[in-house]
Backbone as CSV, one residue per row, in Angstrom:
resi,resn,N_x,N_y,N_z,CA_x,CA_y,CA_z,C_x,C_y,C_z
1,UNK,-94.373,70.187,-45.939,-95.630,70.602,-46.522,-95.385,71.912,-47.273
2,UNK,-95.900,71.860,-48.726,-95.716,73.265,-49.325,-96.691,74.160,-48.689
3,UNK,-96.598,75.621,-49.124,-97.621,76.476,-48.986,-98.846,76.182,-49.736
4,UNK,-98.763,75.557,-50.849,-99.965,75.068,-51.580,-100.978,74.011,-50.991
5,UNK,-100.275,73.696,-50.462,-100.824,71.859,-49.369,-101.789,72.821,-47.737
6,UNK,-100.698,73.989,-47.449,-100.994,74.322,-46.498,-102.827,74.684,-45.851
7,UNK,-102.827,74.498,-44.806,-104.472,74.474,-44.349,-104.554,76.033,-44.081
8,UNK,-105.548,76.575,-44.428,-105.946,78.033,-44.492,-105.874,78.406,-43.131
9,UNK,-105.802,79.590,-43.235,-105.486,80.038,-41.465,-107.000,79.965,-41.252
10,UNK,-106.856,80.045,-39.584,-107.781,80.153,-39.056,-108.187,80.662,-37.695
11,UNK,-109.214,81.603,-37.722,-109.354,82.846,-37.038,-109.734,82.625,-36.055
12,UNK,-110.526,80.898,-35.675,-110.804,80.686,-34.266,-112.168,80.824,-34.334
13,UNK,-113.161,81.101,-35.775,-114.560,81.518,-35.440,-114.974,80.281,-36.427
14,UNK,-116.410,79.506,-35.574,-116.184,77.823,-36.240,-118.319,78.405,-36.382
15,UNK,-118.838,77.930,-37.527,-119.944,77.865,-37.471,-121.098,76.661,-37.616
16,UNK,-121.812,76.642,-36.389,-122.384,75.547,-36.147,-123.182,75.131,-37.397
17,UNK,-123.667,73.961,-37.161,-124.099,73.354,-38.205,-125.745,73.811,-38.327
18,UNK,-125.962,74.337,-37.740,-127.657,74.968,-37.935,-127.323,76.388,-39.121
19,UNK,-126.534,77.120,-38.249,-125.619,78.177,-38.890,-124.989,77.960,-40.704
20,UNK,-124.409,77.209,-40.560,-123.940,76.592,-41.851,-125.037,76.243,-42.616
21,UNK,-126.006,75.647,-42.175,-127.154,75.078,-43.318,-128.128,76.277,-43.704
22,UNK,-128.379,77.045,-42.530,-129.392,78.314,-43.090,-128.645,79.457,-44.039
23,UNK,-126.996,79.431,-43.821,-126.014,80.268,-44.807,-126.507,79.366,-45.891
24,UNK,-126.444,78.113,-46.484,-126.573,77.453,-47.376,-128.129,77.672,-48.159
25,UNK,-129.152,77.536,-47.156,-130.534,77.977,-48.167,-130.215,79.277,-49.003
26,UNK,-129.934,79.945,-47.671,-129.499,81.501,-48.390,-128.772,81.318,-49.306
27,UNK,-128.245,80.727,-49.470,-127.131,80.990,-50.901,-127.768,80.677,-51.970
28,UNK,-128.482,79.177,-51.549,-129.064,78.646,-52.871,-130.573,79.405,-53.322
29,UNK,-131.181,80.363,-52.332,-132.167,81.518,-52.792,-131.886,82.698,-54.495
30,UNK,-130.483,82.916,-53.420,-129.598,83.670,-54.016,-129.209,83.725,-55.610
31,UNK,-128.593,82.004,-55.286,-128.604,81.910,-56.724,-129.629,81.417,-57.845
32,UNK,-130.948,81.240,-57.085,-132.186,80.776,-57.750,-132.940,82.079,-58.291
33,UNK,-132.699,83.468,-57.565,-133.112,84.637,-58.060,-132.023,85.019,-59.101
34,UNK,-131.114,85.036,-58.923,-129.851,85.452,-59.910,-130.146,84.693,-61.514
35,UNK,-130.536,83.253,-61.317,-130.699,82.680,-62.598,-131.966,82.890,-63.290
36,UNK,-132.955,83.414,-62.648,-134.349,83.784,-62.528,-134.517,85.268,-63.855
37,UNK,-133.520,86.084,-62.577,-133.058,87.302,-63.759,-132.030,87.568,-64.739
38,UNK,-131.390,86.328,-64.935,-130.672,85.916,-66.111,-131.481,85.821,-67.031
39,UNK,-132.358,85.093,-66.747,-133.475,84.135,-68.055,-134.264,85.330,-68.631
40,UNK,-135.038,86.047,-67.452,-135.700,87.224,-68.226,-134.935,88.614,-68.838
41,UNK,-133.390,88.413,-68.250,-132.734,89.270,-69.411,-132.227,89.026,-70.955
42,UNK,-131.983,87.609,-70.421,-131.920,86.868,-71.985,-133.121,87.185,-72.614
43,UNK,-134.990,86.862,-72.357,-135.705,87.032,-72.784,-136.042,88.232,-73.603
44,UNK,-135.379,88.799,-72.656,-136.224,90.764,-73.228,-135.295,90.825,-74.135
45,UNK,-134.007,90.834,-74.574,-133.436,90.721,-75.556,-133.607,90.240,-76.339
46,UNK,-134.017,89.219,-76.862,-134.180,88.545,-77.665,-135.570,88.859,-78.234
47,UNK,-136.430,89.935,-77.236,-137.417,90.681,-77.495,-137.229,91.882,-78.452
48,UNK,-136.576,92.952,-77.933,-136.022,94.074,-77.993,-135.539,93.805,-79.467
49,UNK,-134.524,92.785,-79.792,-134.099,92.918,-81.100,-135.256,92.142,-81.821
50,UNK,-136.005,91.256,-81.486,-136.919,90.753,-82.344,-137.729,91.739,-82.878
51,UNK,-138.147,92.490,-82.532,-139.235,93.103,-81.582,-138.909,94.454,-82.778
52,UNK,-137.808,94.746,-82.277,-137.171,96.366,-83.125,-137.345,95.881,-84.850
53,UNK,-137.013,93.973,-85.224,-136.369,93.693,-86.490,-138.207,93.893,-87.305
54,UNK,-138.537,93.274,-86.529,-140.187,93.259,-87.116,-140.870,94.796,-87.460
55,UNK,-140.439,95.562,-86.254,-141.343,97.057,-86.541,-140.581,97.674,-87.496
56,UNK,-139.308,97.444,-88.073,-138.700,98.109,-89.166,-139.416,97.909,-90.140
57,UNK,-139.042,96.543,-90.066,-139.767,95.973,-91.686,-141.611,95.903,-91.841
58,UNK,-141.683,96.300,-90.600,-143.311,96.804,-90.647,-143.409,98.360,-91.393
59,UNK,-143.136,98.482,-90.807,-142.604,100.673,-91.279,-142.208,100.431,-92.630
60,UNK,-141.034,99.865,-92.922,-140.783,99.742,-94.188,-141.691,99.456,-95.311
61,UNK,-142.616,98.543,-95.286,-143.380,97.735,-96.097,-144.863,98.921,-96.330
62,UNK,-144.787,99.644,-94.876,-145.950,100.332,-94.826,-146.322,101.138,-96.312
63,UNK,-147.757,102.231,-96.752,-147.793,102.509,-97.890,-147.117,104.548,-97.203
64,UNK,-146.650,105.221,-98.318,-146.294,106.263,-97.700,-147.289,106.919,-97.154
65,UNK,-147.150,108.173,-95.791,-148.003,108.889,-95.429,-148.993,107.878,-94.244
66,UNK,-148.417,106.690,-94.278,-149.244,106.315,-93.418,-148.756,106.351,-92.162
67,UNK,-149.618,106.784,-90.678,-148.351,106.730,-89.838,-148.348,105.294,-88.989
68,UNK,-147.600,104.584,-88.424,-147.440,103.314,-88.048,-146.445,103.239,-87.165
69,UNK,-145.792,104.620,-86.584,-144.756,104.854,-85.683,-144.712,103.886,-84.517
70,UNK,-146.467,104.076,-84.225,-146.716,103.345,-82.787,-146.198,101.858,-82.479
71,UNK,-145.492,101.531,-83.865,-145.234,99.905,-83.606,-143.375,99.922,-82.910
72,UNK,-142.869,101.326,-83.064,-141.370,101.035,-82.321,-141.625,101.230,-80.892
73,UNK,-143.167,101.104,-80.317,-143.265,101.519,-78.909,-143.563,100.030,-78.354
74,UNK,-143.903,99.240,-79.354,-144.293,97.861,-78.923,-143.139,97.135,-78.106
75,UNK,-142.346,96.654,-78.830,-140.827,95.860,-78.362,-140.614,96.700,-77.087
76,UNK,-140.069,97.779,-77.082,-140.217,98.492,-75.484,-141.070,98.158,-74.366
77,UNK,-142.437,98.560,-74.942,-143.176,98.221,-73.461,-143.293,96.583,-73.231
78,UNK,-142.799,95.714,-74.310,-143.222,94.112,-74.091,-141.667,93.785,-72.971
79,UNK,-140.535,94.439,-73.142,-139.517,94.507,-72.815,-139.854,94.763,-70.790
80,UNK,-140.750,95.734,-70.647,-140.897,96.300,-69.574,-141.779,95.629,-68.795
81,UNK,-142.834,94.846,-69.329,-143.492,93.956,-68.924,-142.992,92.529,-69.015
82,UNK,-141.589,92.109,-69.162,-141.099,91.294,-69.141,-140.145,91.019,-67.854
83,UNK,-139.678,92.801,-67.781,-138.510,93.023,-66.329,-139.703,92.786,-65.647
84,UNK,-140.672,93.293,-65.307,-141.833,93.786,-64.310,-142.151,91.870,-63.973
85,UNK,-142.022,91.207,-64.854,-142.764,89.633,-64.652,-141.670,88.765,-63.221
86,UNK,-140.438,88.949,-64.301,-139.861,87.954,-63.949,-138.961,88.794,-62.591
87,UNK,-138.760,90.341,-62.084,-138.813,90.806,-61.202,-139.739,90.371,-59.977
88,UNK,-140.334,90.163,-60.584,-141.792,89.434,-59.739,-141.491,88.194,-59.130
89,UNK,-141.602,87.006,-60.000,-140.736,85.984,-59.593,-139.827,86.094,-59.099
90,UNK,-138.853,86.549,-59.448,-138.048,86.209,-58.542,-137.808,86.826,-57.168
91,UNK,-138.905,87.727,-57.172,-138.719,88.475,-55.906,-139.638,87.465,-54.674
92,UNK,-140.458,86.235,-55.454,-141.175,85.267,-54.624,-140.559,84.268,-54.469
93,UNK,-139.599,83.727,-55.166,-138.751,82.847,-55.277,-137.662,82.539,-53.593
């Protein structure tokens, strides 16, 4: 038998099968929050730059002297209410 074939050592500590299945919800919690806050980081990004591309060319287009600053605060706070959502979820999840 190579070392590659070989069966992993073993420490003598065996976990019952109640044990094993509640490690298993847990895991799959785990990774149901993890993909949860994947999605809403993808989201806010795709915010953030949307978000930033629009208030430029808002500003830009604007007439001079006018002020319209308040629109680079938008994409931010939609950004923050986006962590705040899906933080949420997944913290019920």
């Amino acid at each position: 038998m190579s070392e590659l074939e070989a069966e992993p050592p073993s420490d003598g500590v065996t976990l019952s099968p109640e044990l094993l299945a509640a490690f298993a919800v847990a895991v799959q919690r785990a990774e149901k929050r993890r993909r949860i806050l994947i999605l809403g980081t993808l989201l806010a990004m795709l915010i953030i730059v949307g978000g930033m591309t629009l208030a430029f060319v808002i500003i830009s287009r604007a007439d001079p002297g006018q002020f319209i600053a308040w629109v680079l605060l938008v994409p931010p706070f939609a950004v923050g209410i986006v962590f705040w959502a899906f933080g949420r979820w997944a913290r019920k999840a």
